[in-house]
Every structure is written in structure tokens, then in C-alpha cells.
MARLO-887920 format. One record per residue (C-alpha): residue number from 0; residue in one letter; z, y, x. Coordinates in nm, 2 decimals, m for minus. Layout:
N
n:NUM; res:A; pz:Z; py:Y; px:X
...
//
This chain:
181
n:0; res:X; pz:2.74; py:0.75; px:1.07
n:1; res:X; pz:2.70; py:0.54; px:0.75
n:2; res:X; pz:2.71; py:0.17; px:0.81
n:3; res:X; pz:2.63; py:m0.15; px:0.63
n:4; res:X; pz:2.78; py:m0.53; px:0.73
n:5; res:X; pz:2.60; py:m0.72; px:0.53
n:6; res:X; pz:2.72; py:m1.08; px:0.44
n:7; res:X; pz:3.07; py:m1.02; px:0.56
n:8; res:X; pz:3.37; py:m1.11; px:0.35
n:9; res:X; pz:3.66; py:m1.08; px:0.66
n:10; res:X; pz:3.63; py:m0.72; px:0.71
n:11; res:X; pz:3.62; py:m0.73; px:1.13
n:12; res:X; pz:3.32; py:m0.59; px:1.21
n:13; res:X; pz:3.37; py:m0.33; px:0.90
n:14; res:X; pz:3.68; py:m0.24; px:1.06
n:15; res:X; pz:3.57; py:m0.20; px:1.43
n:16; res:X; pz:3.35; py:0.08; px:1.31
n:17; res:X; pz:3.56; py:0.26; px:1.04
n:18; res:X; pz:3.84; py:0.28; px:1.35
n:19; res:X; pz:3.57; py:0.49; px:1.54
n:20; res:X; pz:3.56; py:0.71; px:1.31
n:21; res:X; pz:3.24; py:0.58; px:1.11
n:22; res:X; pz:3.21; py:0.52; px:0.72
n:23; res:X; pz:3.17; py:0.18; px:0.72
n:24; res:X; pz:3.14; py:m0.11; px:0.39
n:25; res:X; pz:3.14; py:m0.48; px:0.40
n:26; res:X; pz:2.93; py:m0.64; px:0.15
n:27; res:X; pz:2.94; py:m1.00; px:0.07
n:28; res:X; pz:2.94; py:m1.17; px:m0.28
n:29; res:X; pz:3.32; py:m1.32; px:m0.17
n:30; res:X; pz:3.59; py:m1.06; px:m0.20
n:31; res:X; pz:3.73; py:m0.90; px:0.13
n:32; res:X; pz:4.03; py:m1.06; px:0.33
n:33; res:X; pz:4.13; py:m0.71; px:0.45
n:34; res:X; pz:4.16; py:m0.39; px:0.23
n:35; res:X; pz:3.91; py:m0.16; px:0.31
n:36; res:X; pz:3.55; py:0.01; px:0.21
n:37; res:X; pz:3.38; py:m0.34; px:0.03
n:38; res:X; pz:3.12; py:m0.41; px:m0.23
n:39; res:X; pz:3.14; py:m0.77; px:m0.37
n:40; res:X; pz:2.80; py:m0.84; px:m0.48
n:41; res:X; pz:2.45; py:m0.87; px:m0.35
n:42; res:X; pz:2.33; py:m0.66; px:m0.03
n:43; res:X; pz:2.04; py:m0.60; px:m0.24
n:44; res:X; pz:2.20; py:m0.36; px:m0.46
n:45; res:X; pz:2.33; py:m0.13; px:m0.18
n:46; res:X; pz:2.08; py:m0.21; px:0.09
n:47; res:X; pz:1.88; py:0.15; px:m0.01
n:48; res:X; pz:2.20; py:0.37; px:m0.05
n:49; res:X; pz:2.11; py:0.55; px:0.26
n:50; res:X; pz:2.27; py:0.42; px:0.57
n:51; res:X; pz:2.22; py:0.48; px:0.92
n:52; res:X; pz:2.29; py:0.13; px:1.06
n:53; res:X; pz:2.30; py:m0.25; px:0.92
n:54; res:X; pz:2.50; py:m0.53; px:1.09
n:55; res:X; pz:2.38; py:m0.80; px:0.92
n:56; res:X; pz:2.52; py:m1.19; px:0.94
n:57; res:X; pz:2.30; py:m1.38; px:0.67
n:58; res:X; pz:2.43; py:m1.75; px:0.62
n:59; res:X; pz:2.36; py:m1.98; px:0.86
n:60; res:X; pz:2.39; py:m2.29; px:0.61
n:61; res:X; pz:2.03; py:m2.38; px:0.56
n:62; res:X; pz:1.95; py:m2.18; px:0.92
n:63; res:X; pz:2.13; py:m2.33; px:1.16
n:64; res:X; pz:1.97; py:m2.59; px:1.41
n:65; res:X; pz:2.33; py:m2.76; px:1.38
n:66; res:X; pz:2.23; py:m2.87; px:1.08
n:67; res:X; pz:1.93; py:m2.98; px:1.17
n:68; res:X; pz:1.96; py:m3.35; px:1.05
n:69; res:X; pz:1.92; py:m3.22; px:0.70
n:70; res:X; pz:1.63; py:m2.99; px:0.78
n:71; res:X; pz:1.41; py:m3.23; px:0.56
n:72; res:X; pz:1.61; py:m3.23; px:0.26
n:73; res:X; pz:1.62; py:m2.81; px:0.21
n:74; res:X; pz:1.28; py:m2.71; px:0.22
n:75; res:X; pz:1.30; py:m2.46; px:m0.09
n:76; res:X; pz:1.68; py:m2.34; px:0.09
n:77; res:X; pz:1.51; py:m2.32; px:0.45
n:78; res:X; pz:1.25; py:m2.12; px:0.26
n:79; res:X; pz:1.48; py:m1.91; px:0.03
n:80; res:X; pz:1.73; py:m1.82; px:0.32
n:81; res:X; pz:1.44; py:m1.75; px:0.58
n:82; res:X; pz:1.30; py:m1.50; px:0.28
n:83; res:X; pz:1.67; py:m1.31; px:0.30
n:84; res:X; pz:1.64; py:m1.26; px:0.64
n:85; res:X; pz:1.32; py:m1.10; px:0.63
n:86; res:X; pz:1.43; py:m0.90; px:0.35
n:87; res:X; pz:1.71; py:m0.77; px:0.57
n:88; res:X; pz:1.51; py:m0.71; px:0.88
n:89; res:X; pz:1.26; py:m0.55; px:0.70
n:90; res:X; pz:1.54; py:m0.30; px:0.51
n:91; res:X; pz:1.50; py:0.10; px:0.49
n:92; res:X; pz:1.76; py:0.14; px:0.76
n:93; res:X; pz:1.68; py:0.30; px:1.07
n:94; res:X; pz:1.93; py:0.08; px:1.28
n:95; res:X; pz:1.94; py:m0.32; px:1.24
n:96; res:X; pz:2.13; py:m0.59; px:1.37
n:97; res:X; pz:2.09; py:m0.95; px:1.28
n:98; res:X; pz:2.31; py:m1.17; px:1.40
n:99; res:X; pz:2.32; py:m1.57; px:1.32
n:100; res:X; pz:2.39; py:m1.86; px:1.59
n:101; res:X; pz:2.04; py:m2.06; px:1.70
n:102; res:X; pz:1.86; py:m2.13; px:1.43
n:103; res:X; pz:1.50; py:m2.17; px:1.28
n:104; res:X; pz:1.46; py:m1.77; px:1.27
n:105; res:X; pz:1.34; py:m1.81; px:1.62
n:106; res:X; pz:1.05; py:m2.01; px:1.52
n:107; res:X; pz:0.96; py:m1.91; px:1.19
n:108; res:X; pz:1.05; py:m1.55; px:1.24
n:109; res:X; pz:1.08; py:m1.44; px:1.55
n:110; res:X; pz:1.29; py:m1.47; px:1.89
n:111; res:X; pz:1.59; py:m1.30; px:1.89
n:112; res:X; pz:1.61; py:m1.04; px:2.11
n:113; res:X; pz:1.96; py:m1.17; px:2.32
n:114; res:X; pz:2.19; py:m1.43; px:2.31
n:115; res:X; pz:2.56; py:m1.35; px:2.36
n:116; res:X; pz:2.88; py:m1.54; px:2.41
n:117; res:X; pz:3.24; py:m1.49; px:2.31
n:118; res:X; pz:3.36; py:m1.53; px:2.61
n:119; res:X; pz:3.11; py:m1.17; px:2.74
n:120; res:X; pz:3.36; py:m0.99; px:2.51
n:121; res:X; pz:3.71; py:m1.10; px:2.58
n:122; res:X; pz:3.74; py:m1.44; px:2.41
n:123; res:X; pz:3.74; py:m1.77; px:2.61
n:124; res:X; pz:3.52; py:m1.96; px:2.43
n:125; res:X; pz:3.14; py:m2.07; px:2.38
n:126; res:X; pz:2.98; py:m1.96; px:2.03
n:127; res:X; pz:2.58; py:m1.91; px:2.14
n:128; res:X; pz:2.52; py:m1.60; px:1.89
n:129; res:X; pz:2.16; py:m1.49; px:1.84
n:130; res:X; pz:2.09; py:m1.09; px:1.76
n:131; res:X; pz:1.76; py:m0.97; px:1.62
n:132; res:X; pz:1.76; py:m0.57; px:1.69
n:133; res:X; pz:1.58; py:m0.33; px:1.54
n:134; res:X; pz:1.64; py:0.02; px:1.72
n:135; res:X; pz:1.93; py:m0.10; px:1.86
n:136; res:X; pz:1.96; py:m0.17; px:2.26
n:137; res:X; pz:2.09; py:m0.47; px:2.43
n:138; res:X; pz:2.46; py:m0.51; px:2.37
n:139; res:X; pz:2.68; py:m0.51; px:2.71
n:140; res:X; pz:2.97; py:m0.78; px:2.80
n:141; res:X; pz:3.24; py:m0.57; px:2.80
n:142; res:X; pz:3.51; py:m0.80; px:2.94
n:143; res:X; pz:3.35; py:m1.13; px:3.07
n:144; res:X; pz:3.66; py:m1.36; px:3.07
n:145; res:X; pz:3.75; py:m1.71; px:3.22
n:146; res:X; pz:3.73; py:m2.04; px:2.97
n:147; res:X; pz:3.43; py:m2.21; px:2.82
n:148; res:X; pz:3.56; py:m2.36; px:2.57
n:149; res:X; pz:3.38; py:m2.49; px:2.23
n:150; res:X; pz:3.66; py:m2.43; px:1.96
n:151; res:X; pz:3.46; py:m2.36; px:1.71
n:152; res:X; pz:3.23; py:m2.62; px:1.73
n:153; res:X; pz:3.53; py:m2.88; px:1.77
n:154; res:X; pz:3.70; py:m2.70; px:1.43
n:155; res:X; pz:3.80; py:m2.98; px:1.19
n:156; res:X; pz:3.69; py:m3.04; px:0.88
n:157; res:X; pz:3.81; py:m2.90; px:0.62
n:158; res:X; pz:3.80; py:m2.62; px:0.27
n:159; res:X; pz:3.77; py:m2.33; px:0.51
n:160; res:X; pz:3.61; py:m2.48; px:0.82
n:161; res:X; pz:3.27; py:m2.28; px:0.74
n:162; res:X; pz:3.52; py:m1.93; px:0.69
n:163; res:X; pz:3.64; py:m1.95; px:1.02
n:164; res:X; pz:3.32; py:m2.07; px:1.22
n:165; res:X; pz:3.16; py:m1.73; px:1.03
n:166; res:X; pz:3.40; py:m1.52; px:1.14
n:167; res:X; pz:3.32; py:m1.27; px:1.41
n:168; res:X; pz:3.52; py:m1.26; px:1.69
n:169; res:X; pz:3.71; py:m0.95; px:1.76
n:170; res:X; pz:3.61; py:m0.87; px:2.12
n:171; res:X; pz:3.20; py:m0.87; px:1.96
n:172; res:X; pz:3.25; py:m0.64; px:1.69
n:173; res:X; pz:3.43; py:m0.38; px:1.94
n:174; res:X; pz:3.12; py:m0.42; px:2.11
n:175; res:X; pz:2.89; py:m0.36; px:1.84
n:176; res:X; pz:3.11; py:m0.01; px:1.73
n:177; res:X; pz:3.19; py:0.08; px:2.06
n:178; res:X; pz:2.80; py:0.07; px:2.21
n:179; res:X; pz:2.60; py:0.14; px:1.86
n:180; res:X; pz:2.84; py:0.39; px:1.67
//
């Protein structure tokens, strides 16, 4: 199977597939932390090159009801980043998966189909992650786990605080190549 991860510089999710055996590329306009299959540029330009299924993970900068304080203040990026995630659901790919934390695709696109935690895939922690599916079915907890805590939320500030709150976690992207692959 030919798969897309759109918006995804650290290679996990890429990774999780190509180790079951799948052709899989990361695309992301940052380069790639791990070698591997990656096209540094816009999703745009490979979006039609065929593929069978599309992880997506947009940015969540002008998305994200975290943010929501600022909400007045990006109007034309609210608009502009709500346009790339249509553009994504809406892709020529039979298979889709949208992923982004709770955000203002719920109410000015639609609901997402589930909610998932970390800690429903072998990581202690809370990270409320939203999937919008296309053809996909609900993913399964594979190893529900003790320990609620936020980490991620509680991350410092710092030059790479929005890297690691991005990153998927390990236990998720199993999942996703393990029950969609």
C-alpha cells in the first residue's frame, strides 16, 4: 500500500508503516529528523501522486482551542488553515485520516469522528487527539495503560516546545499501521 503523512517532519508515523511492509513518505516543508522516504515541500505537490491512504496532521497553530485567547487576532490564519484542512479532507485518496487535538474543525468543519488518548496506546499520559476519517474505521486502544498525566500540556517553554507537543506518540502510530495498513 502507498501512503501519505502529510505535515510530518519526525518520521514516526512514516516509519510505523514502512516497518509493515508498506511504501510510506513523510511530507512536511521542515526536513525529516529520521532518514527515510520524505518530500520537503508542500503536500500539494504530491497529494495526487496516487496513494492509497493519507495520515494527515495539519498545524494546529491557528486551530487549536488552546489558543483560543488569540482567536480574534487570526481571522485570515483561522480562515487560511481551516481552507488546508478541507483541501486535505477533500484529497483524491481513497483512505483519510486527519488528525489534530480539539480545535475549531469541529465547528466549522465538522465533528471528528473519535477522540483518542495516549495513554489507549501504551503511553501514560493525557493528549485529547481528534481524528476525522474518511474510509477508515474507528481505531482500537491497543494497550490501555495506567497514568493520566498532562506532560505535554505542562512542557516548558521553549525553541522546540511546539516540535515536541506535534510529535506523535509511538504507541498511536502502531495503531494507525497496525489496524489501517
Amino acid at each position: 500500500m502507498r501512503v501519505l503523512v502529510a505535515c510530518e517532519y519526525s518520521g514516526v508515523v512514516r516509519d510505523a508503516f514502512a516497518r509493515k511492509g508498506h511504501y510510506a513518505m513523510s511530507c512536511d516543508l521542515l526536513d525529516t529528523e529520521v532518514i527515510g522516504e520524505h518530500y520537503k515541500g508542500d503536500v500539494l505537490d504530491v497529494i495526487n501522486d496516487g496513494w492509497d491512504l493519507m495520515i494527515c496532521h495539519p498545524p494546529c497553530t491557528h486551530l487549536a482551542v488552546s489558543g483560543a485567547r488569540w482567536f480574534k487576532e487570526k481571522q485570515a490564519e483561522q480562515k487560511e488553515a481551516l481552507e488546508f484542512v478541507e483541501l486535505l479532507l477533500n484529497a483524491p485518496i481513497p483512505r483519510i485520516c486527519l488528525e489534530n487535538p480539539i480545535s475549531i474543525i469541529s465547528s466549522r468543519i465538522r465533528k471528528p469522528d473519535q477522540i483518542i488518548q495516549p495513554w489507549q496506546y501504551g503511553h501514560g499520559e493525557t493528549k485529547a487527539t481528534c481524528l476525522w476519517l474518511k474510509n477508515l474505521p474507528l481505531l482500537k486502544p491497543t494497550n490501555i495503560v495506567e497514568g493520566r498525566e498532562a506532560r505535554v500540556h505542562k512542557m516548558p517553554p521553549g525553541p522546540n516546545r511546539w516540535k515536541e507537543r506535534s510529535r506523535t506518540f509511538q504507541g498511536i502510530a502502531d495503531a494507525f499501521a497496525q489496524q489501517w495498513g
